[in-house]
C-alpha positions as CSV (number, residue, x, y, z in Angstrom):
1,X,-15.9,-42.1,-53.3
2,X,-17.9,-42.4,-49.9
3,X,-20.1,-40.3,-48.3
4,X,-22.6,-40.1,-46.2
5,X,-25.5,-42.2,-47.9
6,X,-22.7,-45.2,-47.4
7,X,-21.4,-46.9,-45.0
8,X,-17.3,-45.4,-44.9
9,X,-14.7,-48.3,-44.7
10,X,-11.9,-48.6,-42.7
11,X,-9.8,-45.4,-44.0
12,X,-9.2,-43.1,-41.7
13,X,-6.9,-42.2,-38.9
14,X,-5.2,-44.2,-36.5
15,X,-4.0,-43.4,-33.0
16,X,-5.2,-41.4,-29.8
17,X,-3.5,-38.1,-31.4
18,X,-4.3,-38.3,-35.0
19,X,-8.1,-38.7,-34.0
20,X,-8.2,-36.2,-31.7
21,X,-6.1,-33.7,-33.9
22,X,-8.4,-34.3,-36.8
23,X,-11.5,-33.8,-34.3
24,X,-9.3,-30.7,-33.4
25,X,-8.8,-29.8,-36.6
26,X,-12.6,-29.9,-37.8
27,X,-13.5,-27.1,-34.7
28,X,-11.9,-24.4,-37.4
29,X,-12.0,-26.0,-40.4
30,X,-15.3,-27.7,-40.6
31,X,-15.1,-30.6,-42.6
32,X,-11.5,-31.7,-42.2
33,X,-12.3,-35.2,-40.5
34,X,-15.0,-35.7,-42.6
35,X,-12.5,-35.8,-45.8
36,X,-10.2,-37.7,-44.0
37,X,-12.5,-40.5,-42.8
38,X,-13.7,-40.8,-46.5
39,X,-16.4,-38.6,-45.9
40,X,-15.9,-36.5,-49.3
41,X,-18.8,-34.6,-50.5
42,X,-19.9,-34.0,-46.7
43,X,-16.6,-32.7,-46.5
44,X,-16.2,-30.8,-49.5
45,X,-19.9,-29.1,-49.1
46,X,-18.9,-28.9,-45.5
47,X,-15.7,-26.8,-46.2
48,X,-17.2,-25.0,-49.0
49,X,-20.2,-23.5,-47.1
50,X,-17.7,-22.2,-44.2
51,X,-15.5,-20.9,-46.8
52,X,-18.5,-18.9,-48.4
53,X,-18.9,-17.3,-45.1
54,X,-16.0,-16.4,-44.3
55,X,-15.5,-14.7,-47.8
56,X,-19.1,-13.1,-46.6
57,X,-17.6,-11.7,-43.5
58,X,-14.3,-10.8,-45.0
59,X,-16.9,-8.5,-47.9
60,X,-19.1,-6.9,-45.4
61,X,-15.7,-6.2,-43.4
62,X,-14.0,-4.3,-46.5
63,X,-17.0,-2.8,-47.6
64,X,-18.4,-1.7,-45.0
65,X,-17.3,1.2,-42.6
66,X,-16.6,-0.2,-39.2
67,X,-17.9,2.9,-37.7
68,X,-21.5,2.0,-39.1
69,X,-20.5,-1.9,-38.8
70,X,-20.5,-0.8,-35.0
71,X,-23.6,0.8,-34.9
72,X,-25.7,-1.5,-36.4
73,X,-24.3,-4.3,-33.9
74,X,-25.7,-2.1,-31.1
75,X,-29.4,-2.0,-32.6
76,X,-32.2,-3.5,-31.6
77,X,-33.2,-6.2,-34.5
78,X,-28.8,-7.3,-34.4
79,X,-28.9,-7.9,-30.3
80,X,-32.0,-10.1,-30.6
81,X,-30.4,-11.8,-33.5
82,X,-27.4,-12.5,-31.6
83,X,-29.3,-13.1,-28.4
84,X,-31.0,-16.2,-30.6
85,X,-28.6,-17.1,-33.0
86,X,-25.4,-17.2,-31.2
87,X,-26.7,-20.1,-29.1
88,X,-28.6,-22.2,-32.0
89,X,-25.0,-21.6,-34.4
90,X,-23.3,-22.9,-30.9
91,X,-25.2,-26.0,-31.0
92,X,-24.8,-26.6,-34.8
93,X,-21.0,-26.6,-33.7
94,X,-21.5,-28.6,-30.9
95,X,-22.9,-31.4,-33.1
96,X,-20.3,-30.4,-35.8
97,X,-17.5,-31.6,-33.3
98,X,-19.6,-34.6,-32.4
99,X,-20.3,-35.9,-35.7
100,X,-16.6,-35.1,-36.5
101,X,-15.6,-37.5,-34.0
102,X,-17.9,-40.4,-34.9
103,X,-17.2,-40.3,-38.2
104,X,-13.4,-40.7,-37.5
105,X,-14.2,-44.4,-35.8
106,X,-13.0,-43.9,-32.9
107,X,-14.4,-47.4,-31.8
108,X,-11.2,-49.0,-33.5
109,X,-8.6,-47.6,-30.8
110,X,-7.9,-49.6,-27.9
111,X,-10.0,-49.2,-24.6
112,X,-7.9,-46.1,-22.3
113,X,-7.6,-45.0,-25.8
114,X,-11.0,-44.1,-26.5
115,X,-12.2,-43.1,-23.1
116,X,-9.2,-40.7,-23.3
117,X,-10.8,-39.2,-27.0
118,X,-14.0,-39.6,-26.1
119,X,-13.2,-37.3,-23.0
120,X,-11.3,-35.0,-25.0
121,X,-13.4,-34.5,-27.7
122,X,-16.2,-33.7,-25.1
123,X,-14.5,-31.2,-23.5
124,X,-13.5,-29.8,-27.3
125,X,-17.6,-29.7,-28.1
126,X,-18.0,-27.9,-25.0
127,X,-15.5,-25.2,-25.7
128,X,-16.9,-24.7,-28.9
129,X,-20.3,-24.2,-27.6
130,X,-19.0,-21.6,-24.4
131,X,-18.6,-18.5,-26.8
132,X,-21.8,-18.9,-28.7
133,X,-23.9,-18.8,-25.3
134,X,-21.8,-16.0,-24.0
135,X,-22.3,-13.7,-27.2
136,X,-25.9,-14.4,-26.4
137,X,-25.8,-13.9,-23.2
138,X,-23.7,-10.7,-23.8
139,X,-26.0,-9.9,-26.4
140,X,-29.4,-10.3,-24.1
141,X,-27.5,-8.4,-20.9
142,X,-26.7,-5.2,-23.4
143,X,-29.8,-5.0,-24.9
144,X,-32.3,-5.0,-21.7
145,X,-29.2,-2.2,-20.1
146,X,-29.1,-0.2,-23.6
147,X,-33.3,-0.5,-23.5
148,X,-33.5,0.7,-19.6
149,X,-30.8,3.4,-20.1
150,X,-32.6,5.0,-23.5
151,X,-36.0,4.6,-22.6
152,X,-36.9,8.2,-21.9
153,X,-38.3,10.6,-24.6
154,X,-36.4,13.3,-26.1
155,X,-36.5,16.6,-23.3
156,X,-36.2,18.9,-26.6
157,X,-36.8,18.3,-30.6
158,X,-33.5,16.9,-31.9
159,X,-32.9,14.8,-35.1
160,X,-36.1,12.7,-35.7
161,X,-35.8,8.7,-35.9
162,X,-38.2,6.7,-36.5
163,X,-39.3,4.1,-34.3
164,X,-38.3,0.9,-36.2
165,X,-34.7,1.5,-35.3
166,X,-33.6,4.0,-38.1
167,X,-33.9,7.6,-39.0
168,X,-35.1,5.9,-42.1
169,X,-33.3,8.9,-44.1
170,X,-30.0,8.8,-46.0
171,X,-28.6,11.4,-43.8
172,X,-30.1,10.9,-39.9
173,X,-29.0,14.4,-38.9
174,X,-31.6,16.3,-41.2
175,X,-28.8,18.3,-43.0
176,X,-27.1,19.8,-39.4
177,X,-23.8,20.4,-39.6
178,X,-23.2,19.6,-35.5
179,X,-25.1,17.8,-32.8
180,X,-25.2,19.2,-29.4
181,X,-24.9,16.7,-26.2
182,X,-24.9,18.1,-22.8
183,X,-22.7,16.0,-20.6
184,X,-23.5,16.4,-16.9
185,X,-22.1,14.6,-13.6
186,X,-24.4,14.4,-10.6
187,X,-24.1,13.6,-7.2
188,X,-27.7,11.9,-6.7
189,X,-27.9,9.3,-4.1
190,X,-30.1,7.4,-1.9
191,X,-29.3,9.9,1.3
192,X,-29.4,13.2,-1.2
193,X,-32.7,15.1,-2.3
194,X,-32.5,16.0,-6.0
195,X,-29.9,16.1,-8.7
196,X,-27.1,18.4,-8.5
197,X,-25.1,18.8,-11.5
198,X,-21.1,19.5,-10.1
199,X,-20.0,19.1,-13.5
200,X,-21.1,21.0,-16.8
201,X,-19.8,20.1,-20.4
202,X,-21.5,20.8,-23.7
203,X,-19.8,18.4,-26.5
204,X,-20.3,20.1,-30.1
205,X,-19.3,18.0,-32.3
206,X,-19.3,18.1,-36.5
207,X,-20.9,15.1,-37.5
208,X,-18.6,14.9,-40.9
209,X,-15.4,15.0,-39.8
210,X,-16.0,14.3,-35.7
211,X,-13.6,17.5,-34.3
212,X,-15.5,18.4,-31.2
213,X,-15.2,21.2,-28.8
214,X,-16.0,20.8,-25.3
215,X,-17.2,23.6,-23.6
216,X,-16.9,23.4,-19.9
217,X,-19.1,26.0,-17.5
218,X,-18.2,25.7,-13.8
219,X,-20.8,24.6,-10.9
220,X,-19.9,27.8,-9.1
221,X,-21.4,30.1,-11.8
222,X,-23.2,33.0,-10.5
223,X,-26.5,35.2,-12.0
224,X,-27.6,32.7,-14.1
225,X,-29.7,33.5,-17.1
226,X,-32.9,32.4,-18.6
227,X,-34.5,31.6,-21.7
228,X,-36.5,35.1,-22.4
229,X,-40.0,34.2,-21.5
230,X,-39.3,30.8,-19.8
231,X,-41.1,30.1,-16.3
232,X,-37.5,30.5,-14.7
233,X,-36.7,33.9,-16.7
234,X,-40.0,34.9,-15.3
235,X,-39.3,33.9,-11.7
236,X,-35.7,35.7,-12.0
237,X,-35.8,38.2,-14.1
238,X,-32.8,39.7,-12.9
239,X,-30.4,36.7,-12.8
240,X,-31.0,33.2,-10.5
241,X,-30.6,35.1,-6.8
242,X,-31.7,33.1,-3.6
243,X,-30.8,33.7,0.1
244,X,-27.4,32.4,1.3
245,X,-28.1,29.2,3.6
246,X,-27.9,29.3,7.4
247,X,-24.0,27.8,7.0
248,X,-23.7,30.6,4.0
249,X,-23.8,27.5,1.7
250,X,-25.1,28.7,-1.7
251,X,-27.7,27.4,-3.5
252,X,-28.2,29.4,-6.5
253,X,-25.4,28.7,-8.9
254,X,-25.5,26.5,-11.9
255,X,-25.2,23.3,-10.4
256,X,-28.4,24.0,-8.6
257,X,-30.5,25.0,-11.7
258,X,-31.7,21.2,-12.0
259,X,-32.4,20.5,-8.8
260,X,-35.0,23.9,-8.3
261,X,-36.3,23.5,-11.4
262,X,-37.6,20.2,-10.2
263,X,-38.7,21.4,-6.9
264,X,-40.7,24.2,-8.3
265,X,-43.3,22.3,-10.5
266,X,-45.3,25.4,-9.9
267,X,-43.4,27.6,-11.7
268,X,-44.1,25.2,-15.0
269,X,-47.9,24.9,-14.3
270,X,-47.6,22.1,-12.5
271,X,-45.3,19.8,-14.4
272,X,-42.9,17.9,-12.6
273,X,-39.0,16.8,-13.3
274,X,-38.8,20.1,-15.9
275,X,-34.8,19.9,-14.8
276,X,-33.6,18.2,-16.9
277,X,-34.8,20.6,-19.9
278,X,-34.7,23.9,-17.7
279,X,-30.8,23.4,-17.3
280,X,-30.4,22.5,-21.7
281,X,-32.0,25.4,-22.5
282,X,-30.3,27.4,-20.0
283,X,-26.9,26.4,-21.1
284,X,-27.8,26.2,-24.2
285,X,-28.7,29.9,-24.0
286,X,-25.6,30.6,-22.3
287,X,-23.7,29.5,-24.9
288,X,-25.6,30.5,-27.9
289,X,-26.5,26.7,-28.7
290,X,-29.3,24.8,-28.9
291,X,-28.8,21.5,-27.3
292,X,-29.7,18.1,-28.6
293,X,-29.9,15.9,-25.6
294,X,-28.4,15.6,-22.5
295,X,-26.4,12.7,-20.6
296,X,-26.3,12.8,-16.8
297,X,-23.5,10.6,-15.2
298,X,-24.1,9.7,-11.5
299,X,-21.1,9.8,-9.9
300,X,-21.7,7.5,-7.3
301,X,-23.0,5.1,-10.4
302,X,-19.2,5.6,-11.5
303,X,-18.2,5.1,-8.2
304,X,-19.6,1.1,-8.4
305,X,-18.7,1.4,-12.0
306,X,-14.6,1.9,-10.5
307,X,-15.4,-1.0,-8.4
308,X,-17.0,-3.2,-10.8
309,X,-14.0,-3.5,-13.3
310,X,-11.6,-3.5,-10.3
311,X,-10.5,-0.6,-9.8
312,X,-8.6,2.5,-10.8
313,X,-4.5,3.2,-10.9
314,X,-4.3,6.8,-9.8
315,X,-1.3,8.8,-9.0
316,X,-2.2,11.4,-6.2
317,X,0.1,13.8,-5.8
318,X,-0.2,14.7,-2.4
319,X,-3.0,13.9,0.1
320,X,-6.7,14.8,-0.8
321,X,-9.1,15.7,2.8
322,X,-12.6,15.2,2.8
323,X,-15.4,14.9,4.9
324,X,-18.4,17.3,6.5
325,X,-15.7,17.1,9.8
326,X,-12.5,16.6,7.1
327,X,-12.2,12.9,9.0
328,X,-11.3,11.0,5.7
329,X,-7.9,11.3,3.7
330,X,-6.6,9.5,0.4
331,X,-3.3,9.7,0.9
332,X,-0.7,10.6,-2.3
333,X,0.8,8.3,-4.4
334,X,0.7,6.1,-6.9
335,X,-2.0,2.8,-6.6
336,X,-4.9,1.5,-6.9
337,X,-8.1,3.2,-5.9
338,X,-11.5,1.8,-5.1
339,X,-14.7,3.5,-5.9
340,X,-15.5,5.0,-3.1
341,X,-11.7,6.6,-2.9
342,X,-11.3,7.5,-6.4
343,X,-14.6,10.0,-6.0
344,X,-13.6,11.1,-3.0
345,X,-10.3,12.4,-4.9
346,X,-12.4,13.5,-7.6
347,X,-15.2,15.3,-5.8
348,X,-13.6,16.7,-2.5
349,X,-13.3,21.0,-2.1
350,X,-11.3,20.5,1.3
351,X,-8.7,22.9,1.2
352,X,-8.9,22.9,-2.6
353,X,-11.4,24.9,-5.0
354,X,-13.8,24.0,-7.9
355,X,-11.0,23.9,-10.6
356,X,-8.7,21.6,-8.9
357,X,-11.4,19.7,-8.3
358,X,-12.7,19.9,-12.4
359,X,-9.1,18.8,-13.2
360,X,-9.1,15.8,-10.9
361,X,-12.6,14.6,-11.9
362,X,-11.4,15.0,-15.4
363,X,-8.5,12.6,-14.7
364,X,-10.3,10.3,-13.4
365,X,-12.4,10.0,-16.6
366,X,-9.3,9.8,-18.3
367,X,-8.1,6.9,-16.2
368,X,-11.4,5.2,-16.5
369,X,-11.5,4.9,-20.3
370,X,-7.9,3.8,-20.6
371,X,-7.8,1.0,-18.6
372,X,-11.7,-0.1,-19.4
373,X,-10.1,-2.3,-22.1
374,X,-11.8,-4.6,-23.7
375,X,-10.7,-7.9,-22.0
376,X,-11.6,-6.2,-18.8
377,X,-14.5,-5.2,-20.0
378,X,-15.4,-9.2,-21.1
379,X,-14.1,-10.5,-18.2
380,X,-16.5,-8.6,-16.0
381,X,-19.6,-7.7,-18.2
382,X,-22.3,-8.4,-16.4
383,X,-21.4,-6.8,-13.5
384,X,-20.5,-4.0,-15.1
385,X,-23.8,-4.1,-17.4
386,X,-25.9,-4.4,-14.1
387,X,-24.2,-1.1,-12.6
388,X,-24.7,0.7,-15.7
389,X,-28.0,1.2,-15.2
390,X,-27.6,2.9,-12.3
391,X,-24.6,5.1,-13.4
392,X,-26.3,6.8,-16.5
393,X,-29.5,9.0,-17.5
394,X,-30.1,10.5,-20.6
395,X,-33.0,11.2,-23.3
396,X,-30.7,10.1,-26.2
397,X,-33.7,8.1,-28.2
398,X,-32.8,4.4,-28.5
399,X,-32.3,4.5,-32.3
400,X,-30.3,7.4,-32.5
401,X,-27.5,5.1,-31.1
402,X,-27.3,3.4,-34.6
403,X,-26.0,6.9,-35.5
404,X,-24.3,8.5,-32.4
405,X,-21.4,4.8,-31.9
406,X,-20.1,5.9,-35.5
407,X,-20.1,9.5,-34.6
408,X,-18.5,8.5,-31.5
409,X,-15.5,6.6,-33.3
410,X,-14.8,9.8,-35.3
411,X,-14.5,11.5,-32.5
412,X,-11.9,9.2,-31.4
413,X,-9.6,10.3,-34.1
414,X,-10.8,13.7,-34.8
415,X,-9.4,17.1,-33.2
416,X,-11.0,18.3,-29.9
417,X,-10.9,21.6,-28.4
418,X,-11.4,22.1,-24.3
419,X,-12.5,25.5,-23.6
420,X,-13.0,25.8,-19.7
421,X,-15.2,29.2,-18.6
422,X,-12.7,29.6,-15.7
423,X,-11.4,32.7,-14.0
424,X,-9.0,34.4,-15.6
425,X,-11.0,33.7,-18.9
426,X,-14.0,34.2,-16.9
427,X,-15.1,35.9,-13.5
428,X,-18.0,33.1,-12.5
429,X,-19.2,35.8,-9.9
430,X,-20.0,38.6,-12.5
431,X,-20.1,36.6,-15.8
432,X,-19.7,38.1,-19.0
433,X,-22.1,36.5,-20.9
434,X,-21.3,38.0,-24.8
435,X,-17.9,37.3,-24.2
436,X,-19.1,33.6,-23.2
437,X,-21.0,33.4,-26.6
438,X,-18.5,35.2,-28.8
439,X,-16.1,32.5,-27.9
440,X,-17.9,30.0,-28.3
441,X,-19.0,31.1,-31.5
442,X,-15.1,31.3,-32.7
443,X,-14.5,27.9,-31.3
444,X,-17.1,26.1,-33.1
445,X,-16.4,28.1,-36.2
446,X,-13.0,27.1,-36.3
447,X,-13.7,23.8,-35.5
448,X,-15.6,23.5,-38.7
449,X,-12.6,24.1,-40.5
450,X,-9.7,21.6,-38.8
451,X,-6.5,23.8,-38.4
452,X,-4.8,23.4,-35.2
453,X,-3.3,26.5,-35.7
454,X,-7.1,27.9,-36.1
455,X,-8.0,26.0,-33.0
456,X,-5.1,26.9,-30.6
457,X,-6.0,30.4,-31.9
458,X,-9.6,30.7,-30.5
459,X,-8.7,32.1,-27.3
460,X,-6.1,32.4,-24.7
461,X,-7.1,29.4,-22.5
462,X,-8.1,26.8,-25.1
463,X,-5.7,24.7,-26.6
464,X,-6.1,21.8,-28.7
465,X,-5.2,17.8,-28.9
466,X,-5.9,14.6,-30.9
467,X,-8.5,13.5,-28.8
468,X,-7.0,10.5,-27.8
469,X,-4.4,12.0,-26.1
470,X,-7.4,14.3,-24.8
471,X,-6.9,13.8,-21.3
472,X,-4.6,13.9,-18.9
473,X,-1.7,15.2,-21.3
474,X,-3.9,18.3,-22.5
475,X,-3.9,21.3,-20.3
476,X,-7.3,23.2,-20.2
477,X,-6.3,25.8,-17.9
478,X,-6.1,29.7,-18.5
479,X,-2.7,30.7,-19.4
480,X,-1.4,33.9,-18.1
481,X,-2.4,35.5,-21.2
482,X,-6.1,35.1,-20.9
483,X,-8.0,37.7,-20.7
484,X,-8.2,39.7,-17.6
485,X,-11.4,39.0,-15.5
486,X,-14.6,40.9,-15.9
487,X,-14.9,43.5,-13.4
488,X,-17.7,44.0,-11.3
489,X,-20.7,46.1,-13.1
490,X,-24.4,45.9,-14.0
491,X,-25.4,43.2,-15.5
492,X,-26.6,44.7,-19.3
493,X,-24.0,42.1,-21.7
494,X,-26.6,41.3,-24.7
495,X,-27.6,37.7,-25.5
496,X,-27.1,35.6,-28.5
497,X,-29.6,38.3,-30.9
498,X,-27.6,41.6,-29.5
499,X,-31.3,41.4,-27.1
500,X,-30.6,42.7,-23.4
501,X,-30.4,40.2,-20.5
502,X,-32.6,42.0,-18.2
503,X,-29.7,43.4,-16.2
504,X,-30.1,45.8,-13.9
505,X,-27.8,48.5,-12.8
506,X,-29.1,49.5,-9.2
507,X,-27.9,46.0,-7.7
508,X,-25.5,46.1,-5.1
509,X,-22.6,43.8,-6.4
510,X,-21.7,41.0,-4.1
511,X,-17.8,40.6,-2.7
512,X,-16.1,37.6,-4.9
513,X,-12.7,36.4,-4.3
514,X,-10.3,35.9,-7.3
515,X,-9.9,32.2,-7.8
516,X,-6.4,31.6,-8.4
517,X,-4.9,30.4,-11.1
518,X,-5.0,26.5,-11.1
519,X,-3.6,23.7,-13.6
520,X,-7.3,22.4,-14.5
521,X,-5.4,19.1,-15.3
522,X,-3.7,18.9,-11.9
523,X,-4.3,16.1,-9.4
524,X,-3.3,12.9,-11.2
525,X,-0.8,11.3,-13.9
């Protein structure tokens, strides 16, 4: 029996292409030209060792949930793990490969003959090593993005987690039954003052079972109320009112809430960038809630996002104007969009209203996490790591991701319900703020208990889907039996305790139009 305390003899294999399939061979199967060269107990304890971890792997992959498998890859202590190990196990296999090929005598073939091999089983050693370094390289890329993206503290209390990585508790939620994310989009840019939030979702989702309801509030909402007692409730006490603008622009609707908030450090004794929690408490108030964190997409982020994985195929189903002088077009049909075009056919208003443009943005989205598949994903992740950054703010705490990935694969198979506070269900220009609450209240009751027939139940206007199907087949627009607008009338609808808004009934009620009707989910396919 030989092995490697002796010197082998001359067994082994003969020929250009057994040599370099056994050198092959020994890339999966570590140990395979070793027992073929004569090499036995390197071989055997070669084998056995790779056959213990794959056994290992297989275990932790049946016992564990793949939900918290997925979570734990994206904390801090498993990145730098990867980040060093990947490229040390790399090199282990590089000199596997080599060793492999010694051992198989490759000095007995002919001269072309073991150039050619040698080559070969260079190149082989090489392509072993390539996706070691890149899942270290991956691994260093996601971590510094994942440490710059959830670097900020928490705007209000949420679930605690400690700082070692791990809410250090059986259960990380503290015994809640649902976590509350605000999910915004913005349009802050280098040539813009501020954040403006043009799109307002609230995500409450059941951290059991993962049904969620997403409550949308349009950026056109009028008379927005305060926390009772806030700096802002102070300042308006009868509802967020501000002059029209020269151009009768409007600047006090809920898309502006941020953006005054953090102009107005005065109004918080001097504390600055108060926008970010002055808009989750006030929709969080609005909808009877209290909100956990908040996640802020930048649209033109998303916008270099589009570009960075190549691209979006949109259908556009008829021509989409935009433009301070209505000078650019994306014309309909169906193709390929580049950043730049595919937020100009999210975002533009020209000759369309707010709820058109909430179905087309919500398309997009749809469009976007479809074809982000993983092996465009791979093929592009550094670029689309290094944009990343840019596109998204939030004060999600770092280790609460351990938590939230798991939550978020629930979700993926869970039920969802889209409620969209849009005329008919609601009139933004007089809102009717119990009514707001009370079915909000309903939706997230029934969401607790997962009936669709509960869920489609809730209200006219909300229907339900599996959520991968989410977007674009479900429809989140009022149907015909929604409710019939609130009419114009002082503004005394109670809050969340039966406690008065602060209403007042002298104010002169300001002229709205009736939005029409609109398919929220119009404007792609």
């Amino acid at each position: 029996m030989r092995d490697g305390s002796r010197r082998p003899g001359s067994r082994g294999p003969r020929g250009l292409g057994a040599v370099v399939g056994w050198t092959a061979l020994s890339a999966v199967a570590p140990g395979a030209a070793h027992l073929r060269a004569g090499w036995r107990r390197t071989g055997i304890a070669l084998l056995s060792g790779y056959a213990l971890l794959l056994l290992g792997v297989l275990w932790v992959l049946l016992t564990t949930d793949l939900g918290d498998l997925a979570g734990l890859l994206v904390t801090s202590s498993w990145l730098s793990a990867v980040t060093v190990g990947a490229p040390v196990l790399g090199l282990a296999w590089f000199a596997l490969i080599v060793h492999s090929f010694t051992v198989l005598r490759p000095g007995m073939l002919r001269g072309p003959s073991q150039a050619v091999a040698g080559a070969i089983a260079g190149l082989l050693a090489i392509a072993v090593v390539l996706p070691f370094v890149l899942a270290g390289q991956y691994a260093m890329v996601s971590q510094s993005a994942l440490d710059r993206i959830f670097s900020a503290p928490p705007t209000t209390p949420g679930p605690r987690v400690s700082s070692s990585g791990s809410s250090g508790q059986s259960d990380p939620w503290e015994g809640r039954d649902r976590v509350n994310i605000l999910l915004l989009g913005g349009d802050a840019d280098t040539h813009r003052i501020g954040v403006r939030t043009d799109s307002v979702n609230l995500a409450s989702i059941d951290v059991r079972t993962g049904n969620t309801v997403l409550l949308g509030l349009p950026r056109n909402l009028e008379d927005i109320r305060f926390v009772p007692g806030s700096p802002m409730a102070r300042r308006f006490p009868d509802g967020f009112r501000l002059p029209a603008n020269p151009d009768g622009s409007r600047e006090d609707l809920l898309f502006s809430v941020w953006e005054y908030a953090d102009s107005h450090p005065e109004l918080f004794g001097g504390r600055k960038n108060q926008g970010a929690r002055t808009l989750m408490e006030t929709v969080g108030y609005t909808l009877g809630l209290r909100v956990d964190w908040y996640a802020l997409v930048n649209m033109w982020g998303l916008a270099r996002l589009i570009d960075a994985i190549g691209g979006l195929r949109l259908t556009v189903p008829h021509d989409v104007v935009f433009g301070k002088y209505n000078e650019g077009l994306v014309k309909a049909g169906t193709r390929r969009l580049g950043g730049a075009d595919t937020m100009w056919f999210a975002r533009s208003r020209t000759f369309s209203d707010d709820y058109t443009r909430m179905g087309r943005q919500r398309c997009v989205l749809s469009a976007l996490l479809q074809q982000a598949d993983p092996a465009t994903v791979l093929s592009r992740f550094n670029r689309i790591a290094l944009v990343t950054r840019e596109l998204l703010q939030t004060d999600i705490p770092r280790p609460m991701l351990e938590h939230l990935v798991p939550l978020a694969l629930k979700v993926k198979g869970a039920e969802v319900t889209s409620v969209q506070f849009v005329p008919p269900l609601i009139n933004t220009g007089y809102p009717d703020w119990s009514k707001i609450r009370a079915i909000t209240a309903k939706a997230v009751h029934a969401s607790s208990t997962p009936s669709r027939e509960q869920l489609a139940a809730v209200s006219p206007g909300v229907t339900v889907s599996p959520s991968a199907t989410v977007s674009p087949g479900v429809t989140v627009s009022p149907s015909a039996t929604a409710s019939p607008r609130t009419t114009a009338s002082p503004r005394t609808t109670a809050g969340p305790s039966g406690a008065q808004d602060g209403g007042t009934a002298s104010r002169t009620a300001r002229p709205t139009k009736p939005a029409p009707v609109k398919e929220i989910s119009e404007g792609c396919a």
